[in-house]
C-alpha positions as CSV (number, residue, x, y, z in Angstrom):
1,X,0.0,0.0,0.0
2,X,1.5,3.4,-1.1
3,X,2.3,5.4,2.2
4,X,-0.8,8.4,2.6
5,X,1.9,11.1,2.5
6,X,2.1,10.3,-1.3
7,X,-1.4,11.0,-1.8
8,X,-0.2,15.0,-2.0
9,X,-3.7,15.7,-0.3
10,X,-4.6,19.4,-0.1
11,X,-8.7,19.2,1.6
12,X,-9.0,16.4,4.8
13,X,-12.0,16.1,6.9
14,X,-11.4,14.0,10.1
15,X,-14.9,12.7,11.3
16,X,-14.7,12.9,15.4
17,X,-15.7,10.5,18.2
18,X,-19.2,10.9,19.3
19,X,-17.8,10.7,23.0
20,X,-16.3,13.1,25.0
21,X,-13.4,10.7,26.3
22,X,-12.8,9.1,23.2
23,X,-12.6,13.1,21.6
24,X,-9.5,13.2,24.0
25,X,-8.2,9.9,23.3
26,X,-7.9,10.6,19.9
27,X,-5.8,13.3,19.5
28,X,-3.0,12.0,19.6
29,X,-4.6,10.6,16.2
30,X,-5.8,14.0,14.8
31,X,-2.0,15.3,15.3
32,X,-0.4,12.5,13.4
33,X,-2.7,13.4,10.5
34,X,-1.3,16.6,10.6
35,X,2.2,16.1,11.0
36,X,2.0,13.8,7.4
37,X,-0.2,16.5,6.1
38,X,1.5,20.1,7.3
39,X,0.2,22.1,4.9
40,X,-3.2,20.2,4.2
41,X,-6.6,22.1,5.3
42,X,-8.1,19.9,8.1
43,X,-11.0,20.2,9.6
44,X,-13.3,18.0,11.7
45,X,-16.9,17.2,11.3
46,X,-18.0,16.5,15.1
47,X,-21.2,16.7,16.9
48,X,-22.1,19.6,18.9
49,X,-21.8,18.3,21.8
50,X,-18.1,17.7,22.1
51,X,-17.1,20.0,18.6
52,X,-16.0,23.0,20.8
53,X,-13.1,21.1,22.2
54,X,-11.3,21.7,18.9
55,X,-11.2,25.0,19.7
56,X,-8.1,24.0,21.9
57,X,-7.0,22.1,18.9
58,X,-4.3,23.8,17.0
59,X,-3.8,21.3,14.3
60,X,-7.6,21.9,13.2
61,X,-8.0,24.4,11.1
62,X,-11.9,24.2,11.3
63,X,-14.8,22.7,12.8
64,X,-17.9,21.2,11.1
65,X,-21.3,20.5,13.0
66,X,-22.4,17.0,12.2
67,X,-25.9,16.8,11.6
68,X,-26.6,13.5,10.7
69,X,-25.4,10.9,7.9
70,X,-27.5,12.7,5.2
71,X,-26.8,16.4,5.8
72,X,-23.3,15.6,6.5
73,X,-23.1,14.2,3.2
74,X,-24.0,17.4,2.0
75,X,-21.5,19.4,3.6
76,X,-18.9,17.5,2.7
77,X,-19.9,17.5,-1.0
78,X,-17.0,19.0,-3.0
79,X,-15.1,20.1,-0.1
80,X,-12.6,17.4,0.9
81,X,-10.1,15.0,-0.9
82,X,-10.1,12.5,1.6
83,X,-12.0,11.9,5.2
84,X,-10.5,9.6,7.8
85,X,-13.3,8.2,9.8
86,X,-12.3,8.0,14.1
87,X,-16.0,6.5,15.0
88,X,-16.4,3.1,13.8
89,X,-20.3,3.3,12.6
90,X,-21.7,2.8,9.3
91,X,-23.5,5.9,8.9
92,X,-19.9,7.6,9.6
93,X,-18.8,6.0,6.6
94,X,-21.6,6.4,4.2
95,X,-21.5,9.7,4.9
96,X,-18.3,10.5,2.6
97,X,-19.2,7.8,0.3
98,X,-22.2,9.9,-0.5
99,X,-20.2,12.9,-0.5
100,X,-18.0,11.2,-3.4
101,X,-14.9,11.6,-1.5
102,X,-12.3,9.9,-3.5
103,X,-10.5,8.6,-0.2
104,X,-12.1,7.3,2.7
105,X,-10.5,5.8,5.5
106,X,-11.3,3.9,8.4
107,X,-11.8,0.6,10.3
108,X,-13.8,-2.3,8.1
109,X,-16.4,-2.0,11.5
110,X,-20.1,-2.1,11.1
111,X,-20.2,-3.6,7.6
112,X,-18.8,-0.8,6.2
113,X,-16.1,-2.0,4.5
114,X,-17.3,-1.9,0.9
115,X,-17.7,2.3,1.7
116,X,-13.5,2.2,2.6
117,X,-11.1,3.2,0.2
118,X,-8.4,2.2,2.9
119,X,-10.1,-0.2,5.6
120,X,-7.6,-1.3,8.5
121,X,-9.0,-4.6,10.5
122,X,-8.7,-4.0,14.3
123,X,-5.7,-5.6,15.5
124,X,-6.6,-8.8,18.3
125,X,-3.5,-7.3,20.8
126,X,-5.3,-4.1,21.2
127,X,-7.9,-5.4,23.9
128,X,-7.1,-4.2,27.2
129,X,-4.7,-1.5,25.6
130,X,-5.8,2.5,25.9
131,X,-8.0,3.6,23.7
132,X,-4.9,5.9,22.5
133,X,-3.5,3.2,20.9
134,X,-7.0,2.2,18.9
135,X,-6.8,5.5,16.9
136,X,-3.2,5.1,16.4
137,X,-3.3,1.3,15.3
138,X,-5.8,2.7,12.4
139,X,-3.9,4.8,10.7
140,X,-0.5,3.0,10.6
141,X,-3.0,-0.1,8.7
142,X,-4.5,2.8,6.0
143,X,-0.5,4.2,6.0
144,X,0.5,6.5,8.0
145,X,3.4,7.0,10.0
146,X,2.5,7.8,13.5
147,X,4.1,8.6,17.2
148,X,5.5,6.3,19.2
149,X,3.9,8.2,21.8
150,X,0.7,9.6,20.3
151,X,0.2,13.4,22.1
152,X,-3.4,13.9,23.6
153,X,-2.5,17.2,25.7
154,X,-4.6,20.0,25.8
155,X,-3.7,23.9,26.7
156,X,-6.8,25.8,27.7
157,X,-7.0,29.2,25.5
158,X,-6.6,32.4,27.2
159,X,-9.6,33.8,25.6
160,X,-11.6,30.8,27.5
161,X,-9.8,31.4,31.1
162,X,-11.2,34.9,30.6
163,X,-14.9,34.2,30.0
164,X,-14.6,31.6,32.7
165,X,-12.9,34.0,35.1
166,X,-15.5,34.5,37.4
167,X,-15.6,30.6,37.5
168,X,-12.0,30.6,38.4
169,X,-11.5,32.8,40.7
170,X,-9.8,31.5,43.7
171,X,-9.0,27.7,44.7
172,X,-11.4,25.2,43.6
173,X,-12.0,21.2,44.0
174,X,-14.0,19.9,41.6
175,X,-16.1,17.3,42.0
176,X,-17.9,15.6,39.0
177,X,-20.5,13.1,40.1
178,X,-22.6,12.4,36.7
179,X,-21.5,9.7,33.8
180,X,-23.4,9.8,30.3
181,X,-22.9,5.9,30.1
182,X,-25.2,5.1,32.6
183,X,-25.8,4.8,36.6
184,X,-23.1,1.5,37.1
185,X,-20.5,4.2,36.9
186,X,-21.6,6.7,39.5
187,X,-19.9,6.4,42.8
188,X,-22.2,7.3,45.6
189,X,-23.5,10.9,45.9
190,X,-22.5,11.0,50.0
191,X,-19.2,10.0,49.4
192,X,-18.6,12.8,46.9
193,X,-20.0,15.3,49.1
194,X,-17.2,13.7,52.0
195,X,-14.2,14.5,50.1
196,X,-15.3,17.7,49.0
197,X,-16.1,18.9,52.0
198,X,-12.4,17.5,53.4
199,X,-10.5,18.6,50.6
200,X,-12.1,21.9,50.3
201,X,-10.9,22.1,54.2
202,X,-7.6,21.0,53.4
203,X,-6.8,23.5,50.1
204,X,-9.2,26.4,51.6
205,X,-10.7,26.0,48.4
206,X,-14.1,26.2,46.9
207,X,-16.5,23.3,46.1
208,X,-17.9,23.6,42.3
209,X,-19.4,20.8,41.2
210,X,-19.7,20.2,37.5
211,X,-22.2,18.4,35.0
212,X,-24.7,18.7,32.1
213,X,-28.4,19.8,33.0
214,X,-29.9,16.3,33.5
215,X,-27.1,15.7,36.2
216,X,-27.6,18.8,38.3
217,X,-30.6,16.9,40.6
218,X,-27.6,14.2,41.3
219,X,-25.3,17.6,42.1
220,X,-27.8,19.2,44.2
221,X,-28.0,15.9,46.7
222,X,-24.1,15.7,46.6
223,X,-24.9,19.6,47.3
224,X,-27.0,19.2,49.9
225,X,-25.0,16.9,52.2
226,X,-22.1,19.1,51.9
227,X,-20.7,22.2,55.3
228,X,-18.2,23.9,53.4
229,X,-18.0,26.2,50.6
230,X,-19.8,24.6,47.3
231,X,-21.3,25.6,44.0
232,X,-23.6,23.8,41.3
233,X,-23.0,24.7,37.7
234,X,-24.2,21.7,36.0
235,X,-25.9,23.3,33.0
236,X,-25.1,26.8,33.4
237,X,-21.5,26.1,31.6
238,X,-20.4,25.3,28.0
239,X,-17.4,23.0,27.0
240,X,-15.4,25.9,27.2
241,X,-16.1,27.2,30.4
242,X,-15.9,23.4,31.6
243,X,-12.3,23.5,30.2
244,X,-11.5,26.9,32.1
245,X,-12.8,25.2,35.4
246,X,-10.7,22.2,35.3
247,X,-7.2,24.2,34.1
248,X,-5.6,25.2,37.1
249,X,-8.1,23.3,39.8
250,X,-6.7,22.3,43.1
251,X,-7.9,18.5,42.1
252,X,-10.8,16.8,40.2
253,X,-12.4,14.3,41.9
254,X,-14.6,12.3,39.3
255,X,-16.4,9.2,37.8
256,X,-15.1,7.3,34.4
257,X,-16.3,10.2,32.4
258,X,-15.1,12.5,29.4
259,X,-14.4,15.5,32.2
260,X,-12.2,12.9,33.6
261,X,-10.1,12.6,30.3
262,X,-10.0,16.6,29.4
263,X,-9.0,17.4,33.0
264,X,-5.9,14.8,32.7
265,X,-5.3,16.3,29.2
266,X,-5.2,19.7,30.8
267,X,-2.6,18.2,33.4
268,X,-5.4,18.9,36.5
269,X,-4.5,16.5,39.6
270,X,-7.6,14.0,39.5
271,X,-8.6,11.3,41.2
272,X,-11.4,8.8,39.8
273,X,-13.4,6.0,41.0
274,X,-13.9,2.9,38.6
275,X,-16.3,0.4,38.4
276,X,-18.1,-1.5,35.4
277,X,-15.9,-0.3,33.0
278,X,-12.5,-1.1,31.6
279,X,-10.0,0.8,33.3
280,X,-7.1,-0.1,31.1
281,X,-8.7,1.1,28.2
282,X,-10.2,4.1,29.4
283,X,-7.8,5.1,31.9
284,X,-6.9,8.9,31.7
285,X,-3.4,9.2,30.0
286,X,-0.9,11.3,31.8
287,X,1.1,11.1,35.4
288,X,-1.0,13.3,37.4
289,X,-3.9,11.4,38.0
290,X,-5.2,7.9,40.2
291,X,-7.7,5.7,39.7
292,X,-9.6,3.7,42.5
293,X,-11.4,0.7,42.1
294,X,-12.5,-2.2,44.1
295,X,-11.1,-6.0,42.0
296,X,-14.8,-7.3,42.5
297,X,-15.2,-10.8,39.8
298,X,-18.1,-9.3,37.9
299,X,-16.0,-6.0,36.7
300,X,-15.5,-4.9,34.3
301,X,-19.2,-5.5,33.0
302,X,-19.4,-2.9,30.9
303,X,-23.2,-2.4,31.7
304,X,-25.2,0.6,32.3
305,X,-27.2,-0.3,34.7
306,X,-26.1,-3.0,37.6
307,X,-28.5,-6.2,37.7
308,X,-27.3,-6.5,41.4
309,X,-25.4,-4.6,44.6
310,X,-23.3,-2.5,42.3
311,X,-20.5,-4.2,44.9
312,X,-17.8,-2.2,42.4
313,X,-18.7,1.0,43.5
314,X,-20.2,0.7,46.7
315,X,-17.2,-1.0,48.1
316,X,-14.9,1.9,47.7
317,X,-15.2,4.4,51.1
318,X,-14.3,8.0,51.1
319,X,-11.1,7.1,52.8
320,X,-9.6,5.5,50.2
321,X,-10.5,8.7,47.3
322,X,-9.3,11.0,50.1
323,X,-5.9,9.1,50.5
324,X,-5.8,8.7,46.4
325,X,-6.6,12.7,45.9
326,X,-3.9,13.6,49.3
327,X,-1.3,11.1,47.3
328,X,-1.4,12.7,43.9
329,X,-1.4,16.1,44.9
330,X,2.0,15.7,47.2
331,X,3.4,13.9,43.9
């Protein structure tokens, strides 16, 4: 197969994870596509819900709202030479192949091979690997030539730090008690509202305590069990302002979740509590962080709901994340 710097590509789209965590695990990805395409116009066609993260993206040169596989077909039509596809779903796929993209690159997932110009097969030695490695395994099998050490760091922009300032003001714990996936992965809501209270004690800090709208009723009841110092945004902020909140935060304390992976991007001290899922391929990437979890048989499950004592989360005490966020922030 002819190596994709060959190609002399001057148009790429790069079609985003739909996840917030896998958005960070891939960009170690997105800047391997740049490095074999310097010059190259890239831009990404993401959802809205994670497509502002770009913004802290220097290697993107534009962002694209997806809006389904039909009108993304459409505005992709004519623009691009080539897309390389980072979600593994059909409709991902058939999106560009509509478009008449003459390249088209991806996993062979889904049954969407047949749409692949270049279609990589996903390796068997991947499984309990990070997710970093994933993305990068894909496009050394379409041909590029990628990092050893694929770079998913982010640097918060100024002009974000500034919008967010009155969110930043001060020392702050964060505390992040919600999970998209489901309710297996949220630890329990007076255990969060323990350590916040201790570690806002112990870093004279503020309390805020982030999230989307549909988790604030979980933050108000970590909220309400709390003495010191504590604030609710959960859906008052954007991606942005979430970014601003986490850069520079005394220490995250937080579920398996994609704030989780964009704090330990930002290099934020964290602290997260595992339990159905698997924590060697979703681990945050980075030094500054630890993971607690309780080696219960039944984990990980991967389910979204437990069918029994959710033993992997209720086992781990407050003790335990206090020692874990106490250990990483001496380090």
């Amino acid at each position: 197969m002819k190596p994709v710097r060959d190609l002399h590509l001057e148009r790429l789209v790069v079609r985003a994870p739909n996840w917030l965590g896998d958005v960070v695990l891939s960009l170690g990805a997105v800047r391997d596509i740049r490095r074999q395409f310097p010059s190259a116009r890239i831009e990404v066609l993401a959802r809205p819900s994670v497509a502002a993260l770009y913004g802290a993206v220097r290697e993107v040169d534009a962002i694209r709202p997806s809006a389904g596989w039909r009108a993304d077909a459409d505005t992709l039509r004519g623009a691009f030479d080539a897309a390389v596809l980072l979600p593994n779903s059909f409709g991902s796929a058939l999106s560009p192949w509509l478009a008449g993209l003459a390249e088209r690159w991806g996993y062979a997932t889904d049954g969407r091979g047949v749409l692949l110009t270049r279609r990589a097969t996903v390796p068997r030695d991947l499984r309990g690997e990070s997710e970093v490695y994933y993305y990068r395994a894909m496009l050394a099998a379409v041909g590029f030539e990628v990092s050893a050490s694929p770079d998913v760091s982010l640097r918060c922009p100024d002009e974000w730090k500034a919008k967010a300032a009155a969110l930043r003001a001060g020392r702050r714990v964060v505390l992040s008690p919600g999970a998209a996936f489901g309710g297996a992965k949220r630890w329990r809501p007076e255990r969060f509202a323990e350590v916040g209270d201790q570690l806002a004690r112990e870093r004279d800090a503020e309390v805020l305590i982030v999230g989307t709208a549909s988790d604030r009723p979980l933050a108000e009841s970590v909220a309400a069990r709390m003495a010191e110092r504590r604030r609710v945004v959960c859906g008052e902020t954007t991606l942005a302002d979430l970014t601003a909140i986490l850069d520079g935060a005394e220490v995250l304390v937080t579920n398996d979740s994609g704030t989780m992976h964009v704090a330990a991007a930002l290099g934020t001290p964290l602290v997260a509590v595992f339990g159905p899922t698997d924590w060697r391929e979703t681990a945050p990437v980075g030094t500054r962080h630890r993971l607690v979890r309780e080696p219960v048989h039944c984990a990980p499950c991967m389910l979204r709901d437990c069918p029994i004592d959710h033993r992997c989360m209720t086992a781990v005490s407050a003790e335990r994340v206090l020692g874990a966020a106490r250990e990483v922030l001496a380090s």
